[in-house]
MOPAC internal coordinates of N, CA, C and O (Angstrom, degrees):
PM7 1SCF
backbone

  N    0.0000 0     0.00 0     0.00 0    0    0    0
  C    1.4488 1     0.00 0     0.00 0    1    0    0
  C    1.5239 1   108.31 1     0.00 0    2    1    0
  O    1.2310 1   117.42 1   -28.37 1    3    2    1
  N    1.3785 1   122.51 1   151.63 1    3    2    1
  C    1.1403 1   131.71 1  -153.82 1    5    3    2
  C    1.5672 1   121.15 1  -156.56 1    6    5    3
  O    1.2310 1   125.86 1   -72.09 1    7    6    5
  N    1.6830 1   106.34 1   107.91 1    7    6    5
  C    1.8230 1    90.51 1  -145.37 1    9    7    6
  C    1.8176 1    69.18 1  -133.51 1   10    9    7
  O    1.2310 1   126.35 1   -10.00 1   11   10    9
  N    1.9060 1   105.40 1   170.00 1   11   10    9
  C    1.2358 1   101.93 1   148.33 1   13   11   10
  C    1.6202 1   120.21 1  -136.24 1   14   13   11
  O    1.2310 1   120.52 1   -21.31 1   15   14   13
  N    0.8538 1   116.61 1   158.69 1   15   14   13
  C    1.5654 1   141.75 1  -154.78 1   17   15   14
  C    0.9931 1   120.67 1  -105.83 1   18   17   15
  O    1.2310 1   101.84 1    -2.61 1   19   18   17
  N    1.4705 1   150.76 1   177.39 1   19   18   17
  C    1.4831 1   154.23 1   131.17 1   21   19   18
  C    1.1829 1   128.75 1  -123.52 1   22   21   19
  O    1.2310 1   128.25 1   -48.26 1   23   22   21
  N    1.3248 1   101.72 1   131.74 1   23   22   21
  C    1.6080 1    98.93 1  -167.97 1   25   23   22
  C    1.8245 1   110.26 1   -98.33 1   26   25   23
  O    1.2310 1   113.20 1   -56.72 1   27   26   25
  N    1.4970 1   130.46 1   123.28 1   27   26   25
  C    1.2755 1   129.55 1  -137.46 1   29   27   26
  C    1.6292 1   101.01 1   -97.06 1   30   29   27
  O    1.2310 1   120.02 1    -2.31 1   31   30   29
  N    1.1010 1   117.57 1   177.69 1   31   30   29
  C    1.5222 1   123.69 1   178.93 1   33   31   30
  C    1.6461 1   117.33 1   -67.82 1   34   33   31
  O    1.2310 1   130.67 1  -179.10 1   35   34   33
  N    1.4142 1    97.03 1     0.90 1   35   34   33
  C    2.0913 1    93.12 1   163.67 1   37   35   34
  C    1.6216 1    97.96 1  -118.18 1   38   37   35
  O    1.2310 1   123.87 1  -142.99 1   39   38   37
  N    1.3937 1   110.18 1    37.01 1   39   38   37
  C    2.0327 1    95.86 1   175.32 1   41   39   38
  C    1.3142 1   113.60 1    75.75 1   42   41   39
  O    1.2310 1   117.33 1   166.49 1   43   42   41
  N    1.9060 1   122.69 1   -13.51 1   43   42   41
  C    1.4354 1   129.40 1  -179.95 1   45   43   42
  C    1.7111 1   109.35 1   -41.77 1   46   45   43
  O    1.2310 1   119.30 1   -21.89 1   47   46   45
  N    1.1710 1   118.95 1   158.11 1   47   46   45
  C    0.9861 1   126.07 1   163.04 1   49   47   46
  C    2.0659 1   122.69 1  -141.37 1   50   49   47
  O    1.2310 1   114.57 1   -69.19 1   51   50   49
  N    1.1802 1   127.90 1   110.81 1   51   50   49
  C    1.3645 1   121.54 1  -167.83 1   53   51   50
  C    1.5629 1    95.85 1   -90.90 1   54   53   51
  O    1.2310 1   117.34 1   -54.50 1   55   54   53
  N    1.7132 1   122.67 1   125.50 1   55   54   53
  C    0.9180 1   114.94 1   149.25 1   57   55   54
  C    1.7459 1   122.17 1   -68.95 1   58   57   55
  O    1.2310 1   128.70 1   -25.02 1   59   58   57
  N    1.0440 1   100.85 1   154.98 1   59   58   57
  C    1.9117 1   120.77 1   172.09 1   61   59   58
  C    1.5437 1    88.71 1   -55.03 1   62   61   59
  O    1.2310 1   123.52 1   -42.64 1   63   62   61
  N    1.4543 1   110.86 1   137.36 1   63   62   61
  C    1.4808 1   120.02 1   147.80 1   65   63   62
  C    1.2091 1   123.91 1   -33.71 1   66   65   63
  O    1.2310 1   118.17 1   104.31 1   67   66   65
  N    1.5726 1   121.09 1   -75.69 1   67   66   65
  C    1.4815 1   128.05 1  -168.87 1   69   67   66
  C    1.6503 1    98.29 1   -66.05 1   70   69   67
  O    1.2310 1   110.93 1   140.09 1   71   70   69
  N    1.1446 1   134.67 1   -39.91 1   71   70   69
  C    1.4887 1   115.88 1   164.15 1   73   71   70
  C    1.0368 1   116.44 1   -40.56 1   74   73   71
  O    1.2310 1   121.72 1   118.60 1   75   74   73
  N    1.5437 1   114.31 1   -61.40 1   75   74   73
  C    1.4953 1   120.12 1  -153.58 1   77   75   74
  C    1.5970 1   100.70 1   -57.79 1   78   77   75
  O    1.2310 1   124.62 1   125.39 1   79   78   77
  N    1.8419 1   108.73 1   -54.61 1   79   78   77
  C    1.8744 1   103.54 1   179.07 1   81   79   78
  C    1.1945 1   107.76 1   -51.06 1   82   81   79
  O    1.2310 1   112.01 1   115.42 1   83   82   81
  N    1.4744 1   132.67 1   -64.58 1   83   82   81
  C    1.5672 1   150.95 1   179.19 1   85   83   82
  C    1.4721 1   113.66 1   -14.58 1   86   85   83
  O    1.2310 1   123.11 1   135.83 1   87   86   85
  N    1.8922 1   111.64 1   -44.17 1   87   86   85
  C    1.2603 1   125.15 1   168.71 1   89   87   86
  C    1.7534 1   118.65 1   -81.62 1   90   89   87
  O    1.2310 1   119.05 1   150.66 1   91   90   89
  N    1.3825 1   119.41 1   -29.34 1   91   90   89
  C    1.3107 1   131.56 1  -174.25 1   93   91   90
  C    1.1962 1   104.24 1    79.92 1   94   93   91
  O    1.2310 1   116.66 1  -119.92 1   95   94   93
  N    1.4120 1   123.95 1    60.08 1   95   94   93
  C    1.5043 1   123.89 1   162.65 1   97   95   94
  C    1.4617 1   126.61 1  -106.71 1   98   97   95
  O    1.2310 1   129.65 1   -41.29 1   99   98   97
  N    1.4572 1    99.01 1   138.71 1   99   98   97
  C    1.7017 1    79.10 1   173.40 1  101   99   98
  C    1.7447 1   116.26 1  -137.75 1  102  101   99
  O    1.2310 1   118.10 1    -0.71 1  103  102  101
  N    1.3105 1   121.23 1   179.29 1  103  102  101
  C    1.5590 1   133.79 1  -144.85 1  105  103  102
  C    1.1766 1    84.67 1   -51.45 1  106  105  103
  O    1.2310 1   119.59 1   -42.30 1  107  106  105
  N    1.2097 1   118.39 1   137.70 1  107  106  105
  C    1.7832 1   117.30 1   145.75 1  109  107  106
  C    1.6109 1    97.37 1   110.48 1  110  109  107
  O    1.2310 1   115.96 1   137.75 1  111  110  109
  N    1.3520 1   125.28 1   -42.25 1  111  110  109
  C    1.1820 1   125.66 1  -168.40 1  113  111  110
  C    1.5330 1   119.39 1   -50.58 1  114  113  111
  O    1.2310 1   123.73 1   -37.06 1  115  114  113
  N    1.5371 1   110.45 1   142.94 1  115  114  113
  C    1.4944 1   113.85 1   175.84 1  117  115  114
  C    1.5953 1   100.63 1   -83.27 1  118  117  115
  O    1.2310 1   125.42 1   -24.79 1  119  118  117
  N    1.4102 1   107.19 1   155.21 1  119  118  117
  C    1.2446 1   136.31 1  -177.88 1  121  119  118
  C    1.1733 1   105.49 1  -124.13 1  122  121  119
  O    1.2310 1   122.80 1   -16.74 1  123  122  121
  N    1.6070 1   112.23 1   163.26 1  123  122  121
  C    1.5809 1   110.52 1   157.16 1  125  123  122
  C    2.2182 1   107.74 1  -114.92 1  126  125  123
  O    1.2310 1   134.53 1   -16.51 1  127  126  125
  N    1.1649 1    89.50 1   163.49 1  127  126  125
  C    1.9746 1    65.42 1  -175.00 1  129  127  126
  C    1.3963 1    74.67 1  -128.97 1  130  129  127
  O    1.2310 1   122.23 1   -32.58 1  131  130  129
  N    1.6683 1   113.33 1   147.42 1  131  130  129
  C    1.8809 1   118.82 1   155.93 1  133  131  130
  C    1.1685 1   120.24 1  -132.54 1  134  133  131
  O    1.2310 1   115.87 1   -39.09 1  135  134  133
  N    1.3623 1   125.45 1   140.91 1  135  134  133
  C    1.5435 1   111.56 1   170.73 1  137  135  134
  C    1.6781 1   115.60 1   -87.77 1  138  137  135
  O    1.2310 1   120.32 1   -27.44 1  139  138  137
  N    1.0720 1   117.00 1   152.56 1  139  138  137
  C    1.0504 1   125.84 1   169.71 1  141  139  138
  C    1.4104 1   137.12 1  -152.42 1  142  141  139
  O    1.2310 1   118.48 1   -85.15 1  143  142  141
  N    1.5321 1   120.51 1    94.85 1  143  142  141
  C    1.0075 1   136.46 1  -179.05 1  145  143  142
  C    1.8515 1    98.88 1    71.75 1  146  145  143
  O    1.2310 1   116.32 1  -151.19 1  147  146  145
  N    1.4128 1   124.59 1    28.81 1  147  146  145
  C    1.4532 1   150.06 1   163.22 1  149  147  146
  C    1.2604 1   114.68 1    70.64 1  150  149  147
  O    1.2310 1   118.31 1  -133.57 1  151  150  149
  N    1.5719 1   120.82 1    46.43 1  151  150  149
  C    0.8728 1   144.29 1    58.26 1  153  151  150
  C    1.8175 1   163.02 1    14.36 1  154  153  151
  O    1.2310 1   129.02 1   -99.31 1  155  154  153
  N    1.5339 1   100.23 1    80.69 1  155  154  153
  C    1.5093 1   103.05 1  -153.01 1  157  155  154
  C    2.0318 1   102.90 1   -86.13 1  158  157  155
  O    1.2310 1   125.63 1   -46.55 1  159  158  157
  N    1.1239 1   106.79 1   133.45 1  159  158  157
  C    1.6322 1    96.18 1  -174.68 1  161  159  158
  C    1.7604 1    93.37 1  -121.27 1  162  161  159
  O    1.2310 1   127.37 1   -37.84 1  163  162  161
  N    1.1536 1   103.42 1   142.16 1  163  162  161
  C    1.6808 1   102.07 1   176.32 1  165  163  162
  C    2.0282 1    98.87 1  -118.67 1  166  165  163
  O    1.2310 1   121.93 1   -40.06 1  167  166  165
  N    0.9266 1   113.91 1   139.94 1  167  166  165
  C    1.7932 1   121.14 1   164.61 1  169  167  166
  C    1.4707 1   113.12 1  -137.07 1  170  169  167
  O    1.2310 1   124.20 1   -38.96 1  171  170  169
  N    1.7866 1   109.55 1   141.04 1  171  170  169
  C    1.0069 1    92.03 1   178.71 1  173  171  170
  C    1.8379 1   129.80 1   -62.12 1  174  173  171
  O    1.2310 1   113.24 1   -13.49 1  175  174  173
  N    1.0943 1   130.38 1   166.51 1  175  174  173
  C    1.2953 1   110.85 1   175.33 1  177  175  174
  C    1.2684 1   106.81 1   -64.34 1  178  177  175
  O    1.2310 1   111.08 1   107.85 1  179  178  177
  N    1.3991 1   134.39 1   -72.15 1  179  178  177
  C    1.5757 1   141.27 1   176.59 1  181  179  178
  C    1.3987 1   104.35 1   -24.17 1  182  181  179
  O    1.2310 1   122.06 1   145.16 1  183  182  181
  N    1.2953 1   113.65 1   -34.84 1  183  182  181
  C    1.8922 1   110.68 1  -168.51 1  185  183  182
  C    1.6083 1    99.06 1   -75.60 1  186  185  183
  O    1.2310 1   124.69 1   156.44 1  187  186  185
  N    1.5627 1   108.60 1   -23.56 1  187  186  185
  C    1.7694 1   102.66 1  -167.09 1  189  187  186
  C    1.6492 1    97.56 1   -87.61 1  190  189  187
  O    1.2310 1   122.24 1   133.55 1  191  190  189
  N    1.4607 1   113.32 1   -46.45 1  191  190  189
  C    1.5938 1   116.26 1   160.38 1  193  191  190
  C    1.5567 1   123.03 1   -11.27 1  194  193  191
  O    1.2310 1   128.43 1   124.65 1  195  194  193
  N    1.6589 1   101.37 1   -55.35 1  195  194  193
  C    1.2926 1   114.56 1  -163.39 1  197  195  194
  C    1.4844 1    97.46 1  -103.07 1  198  197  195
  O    1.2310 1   104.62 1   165.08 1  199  198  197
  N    0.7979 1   146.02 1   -14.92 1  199  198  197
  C    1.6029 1   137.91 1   170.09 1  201  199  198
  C    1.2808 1    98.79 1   -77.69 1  202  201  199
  O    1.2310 1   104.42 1   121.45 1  203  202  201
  N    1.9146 1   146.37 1   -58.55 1  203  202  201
  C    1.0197 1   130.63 1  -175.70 1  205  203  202
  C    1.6862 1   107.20 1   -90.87 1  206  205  203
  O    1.2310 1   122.34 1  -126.04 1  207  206  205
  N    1.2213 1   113.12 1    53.96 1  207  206  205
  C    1.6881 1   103.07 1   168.82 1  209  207  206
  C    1.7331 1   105.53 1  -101.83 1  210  209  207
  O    1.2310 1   121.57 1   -40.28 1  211  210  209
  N    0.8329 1   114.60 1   139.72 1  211  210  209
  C    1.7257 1   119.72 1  -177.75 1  213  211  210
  C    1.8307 1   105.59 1    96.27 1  214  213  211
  O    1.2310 1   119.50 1   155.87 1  215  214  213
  N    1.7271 1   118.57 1   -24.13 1  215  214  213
  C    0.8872 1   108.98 1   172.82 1  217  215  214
  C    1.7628 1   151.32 1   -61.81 1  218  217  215
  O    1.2310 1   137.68 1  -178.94 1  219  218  217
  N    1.1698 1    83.35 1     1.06 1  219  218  217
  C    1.7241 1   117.52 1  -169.89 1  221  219  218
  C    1.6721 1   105.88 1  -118.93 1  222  221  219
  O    1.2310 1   120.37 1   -69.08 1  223  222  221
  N    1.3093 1   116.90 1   110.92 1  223  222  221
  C    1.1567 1   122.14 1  -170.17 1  225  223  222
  C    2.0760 1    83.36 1   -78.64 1  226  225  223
  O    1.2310 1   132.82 1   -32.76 1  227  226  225
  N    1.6897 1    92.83 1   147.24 1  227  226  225
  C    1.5611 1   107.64 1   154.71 1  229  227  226
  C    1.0220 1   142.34 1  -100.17 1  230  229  227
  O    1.2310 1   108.71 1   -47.29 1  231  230  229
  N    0.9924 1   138.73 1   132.71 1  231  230  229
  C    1.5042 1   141.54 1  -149.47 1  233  231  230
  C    1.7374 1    93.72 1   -67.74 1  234  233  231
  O    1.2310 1   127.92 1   -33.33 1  235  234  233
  N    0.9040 1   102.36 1   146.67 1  235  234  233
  C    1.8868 1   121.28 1   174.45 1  237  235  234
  C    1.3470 1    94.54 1   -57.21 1  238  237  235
  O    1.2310 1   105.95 1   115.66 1  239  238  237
  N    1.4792 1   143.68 1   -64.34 1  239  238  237
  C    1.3557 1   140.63 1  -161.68 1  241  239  238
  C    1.7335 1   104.32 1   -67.71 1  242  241  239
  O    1.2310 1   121.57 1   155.84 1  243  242  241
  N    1.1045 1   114.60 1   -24.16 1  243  242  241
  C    1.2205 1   114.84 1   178.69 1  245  243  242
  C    1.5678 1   129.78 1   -98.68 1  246  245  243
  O    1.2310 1   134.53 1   174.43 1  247  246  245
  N    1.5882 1    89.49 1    -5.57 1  247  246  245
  C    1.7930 1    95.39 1   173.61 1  249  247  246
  C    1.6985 1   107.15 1   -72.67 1  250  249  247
  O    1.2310 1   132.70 1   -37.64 1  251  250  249
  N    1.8031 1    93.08 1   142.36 1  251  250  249
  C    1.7055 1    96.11 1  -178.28 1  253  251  250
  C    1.5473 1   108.29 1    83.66 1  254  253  251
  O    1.2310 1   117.19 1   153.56 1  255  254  253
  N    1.0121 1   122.95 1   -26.44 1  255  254  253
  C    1.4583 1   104.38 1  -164.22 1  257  255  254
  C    2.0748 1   105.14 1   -96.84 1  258  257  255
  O    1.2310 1   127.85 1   -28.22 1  259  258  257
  N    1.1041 1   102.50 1   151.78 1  259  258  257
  C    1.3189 1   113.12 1  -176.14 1  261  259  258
  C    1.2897 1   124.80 1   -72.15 1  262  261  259
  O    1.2310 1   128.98 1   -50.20 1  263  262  261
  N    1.3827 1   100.30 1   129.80 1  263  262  261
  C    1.8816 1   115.20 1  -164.31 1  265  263  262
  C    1.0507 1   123.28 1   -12.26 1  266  265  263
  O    1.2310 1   133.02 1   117.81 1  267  266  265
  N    1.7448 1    92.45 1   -62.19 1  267  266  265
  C    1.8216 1   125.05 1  -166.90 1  269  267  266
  C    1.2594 1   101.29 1   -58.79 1  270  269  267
  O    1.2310 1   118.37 1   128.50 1  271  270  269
  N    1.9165 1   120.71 1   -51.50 1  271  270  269
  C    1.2252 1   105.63 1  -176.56 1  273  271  270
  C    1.4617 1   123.20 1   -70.44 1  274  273  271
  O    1.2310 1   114.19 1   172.49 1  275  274  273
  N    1.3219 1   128.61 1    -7.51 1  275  274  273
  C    1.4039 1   134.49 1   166.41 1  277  275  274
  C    1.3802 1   134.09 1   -72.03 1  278  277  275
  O    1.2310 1   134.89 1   154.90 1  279  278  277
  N    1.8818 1    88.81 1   -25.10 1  279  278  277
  C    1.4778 1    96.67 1   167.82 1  281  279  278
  C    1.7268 1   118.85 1  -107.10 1  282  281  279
  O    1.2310 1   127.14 1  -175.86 1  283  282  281
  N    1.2492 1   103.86 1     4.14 1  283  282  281
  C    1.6372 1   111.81 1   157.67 1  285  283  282
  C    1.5195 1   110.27 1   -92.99 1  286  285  283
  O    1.2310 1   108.50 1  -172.79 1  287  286  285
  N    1.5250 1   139.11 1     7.21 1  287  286  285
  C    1.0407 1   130.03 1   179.41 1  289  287  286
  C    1.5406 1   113.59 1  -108.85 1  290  289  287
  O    1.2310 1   135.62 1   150.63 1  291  290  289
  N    1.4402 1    87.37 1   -29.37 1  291  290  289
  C    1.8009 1   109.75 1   179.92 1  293  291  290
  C    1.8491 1    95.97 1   -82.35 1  294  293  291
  O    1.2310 1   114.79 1   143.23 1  295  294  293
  N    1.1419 1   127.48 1   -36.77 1  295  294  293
  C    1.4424 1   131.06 1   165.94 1  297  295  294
  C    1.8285 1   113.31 1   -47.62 1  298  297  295
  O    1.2310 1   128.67 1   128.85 1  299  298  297
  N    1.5843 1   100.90 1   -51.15 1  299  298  297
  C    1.6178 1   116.05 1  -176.97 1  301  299  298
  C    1.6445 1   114.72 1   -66.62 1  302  301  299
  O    1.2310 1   126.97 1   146.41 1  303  302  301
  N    1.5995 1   104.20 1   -33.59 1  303  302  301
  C    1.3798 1   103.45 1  -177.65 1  305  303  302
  C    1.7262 1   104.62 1  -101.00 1  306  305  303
  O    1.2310 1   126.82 1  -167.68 1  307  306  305
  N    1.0488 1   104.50 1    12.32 1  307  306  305
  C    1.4659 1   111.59 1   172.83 1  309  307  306
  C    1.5305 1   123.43 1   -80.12 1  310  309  307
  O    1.2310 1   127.59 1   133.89 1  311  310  309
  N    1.3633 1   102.99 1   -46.11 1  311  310  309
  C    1.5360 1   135.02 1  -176.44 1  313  311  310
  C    1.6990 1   102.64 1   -96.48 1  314  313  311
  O    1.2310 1   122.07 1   138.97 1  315  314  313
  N    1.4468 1   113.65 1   -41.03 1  315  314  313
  C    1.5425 1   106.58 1   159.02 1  317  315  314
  C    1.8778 1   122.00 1   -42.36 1  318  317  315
  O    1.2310 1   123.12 1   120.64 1  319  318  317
  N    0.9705 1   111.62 1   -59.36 1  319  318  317
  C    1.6594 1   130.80 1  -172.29 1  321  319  318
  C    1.4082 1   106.15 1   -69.58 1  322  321  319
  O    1.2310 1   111.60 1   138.30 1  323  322  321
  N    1.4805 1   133.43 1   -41.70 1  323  322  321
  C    0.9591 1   148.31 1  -178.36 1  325  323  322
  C    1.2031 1   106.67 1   -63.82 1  326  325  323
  O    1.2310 1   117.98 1    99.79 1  327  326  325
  N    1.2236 1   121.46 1   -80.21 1  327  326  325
  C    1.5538 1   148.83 1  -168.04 1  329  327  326
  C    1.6097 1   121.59 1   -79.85 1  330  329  327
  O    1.2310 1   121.41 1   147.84 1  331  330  329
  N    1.3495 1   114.91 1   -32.16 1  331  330  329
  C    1.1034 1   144.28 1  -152.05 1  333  331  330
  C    1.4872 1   110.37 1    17.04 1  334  333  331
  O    1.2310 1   128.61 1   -90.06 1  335  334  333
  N    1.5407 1   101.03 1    89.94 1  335  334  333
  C    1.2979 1   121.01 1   161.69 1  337  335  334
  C    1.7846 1    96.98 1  -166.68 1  338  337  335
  O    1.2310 1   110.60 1     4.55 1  339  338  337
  N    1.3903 1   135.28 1  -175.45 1  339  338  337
  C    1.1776 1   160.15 1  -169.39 1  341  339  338
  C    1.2842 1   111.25 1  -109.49 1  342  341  339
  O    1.2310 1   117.07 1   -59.65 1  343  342  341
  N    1.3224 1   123.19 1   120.35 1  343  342  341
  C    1.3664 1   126.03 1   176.62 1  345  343  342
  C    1.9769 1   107.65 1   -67.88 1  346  345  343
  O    1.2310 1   137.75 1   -44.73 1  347  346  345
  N    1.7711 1    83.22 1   135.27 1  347  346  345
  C    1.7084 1   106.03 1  -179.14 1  349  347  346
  C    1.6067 1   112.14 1   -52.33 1  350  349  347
  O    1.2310 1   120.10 1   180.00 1  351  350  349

């Protein structure tokens, strides 16, 4: 499909309606945008989520264990390295 657009005096860009349904997007949603070879590609973010899920092997220490605690540990060694001290 093949529509044209305008892009406004803040860089805005309005997608076409029937694109926008055509893709299943809706208000508010994050996107990812890429160029390629100039060439603009938009995906939803969730759609790139779900295309690379399984693609990332997990570390053995981290199989099974719960999100939150992976992302409070990656938070601890974040502020560890940084700061060098341990988050309160």
């Amino acid at each position: 499909m093949q529509t044209t657009a305008t892009i406004t005096s803040k860089r805005q860009l309005t997608i076409p309606i029937a694109i926008f349904k055509k893709l299943g997007l809706k208000e508010n949603q994050k996107v990812l945008i890429r160029e390629n070879k100039g060439i603009l590609e938009i995906e939803s973010a969730m759609a790139a989520v779900e295309r690379l899920a399984g693609s990332v092997k997990i570390p053995k220490r981290l199989q099974g264990v719960d999100l939150d605690q992976v992302i409070e540990e990656a938070i601890d060694i974040h502020i560890a390295e940084k700061y060098g001290k341990k988050k309160e």
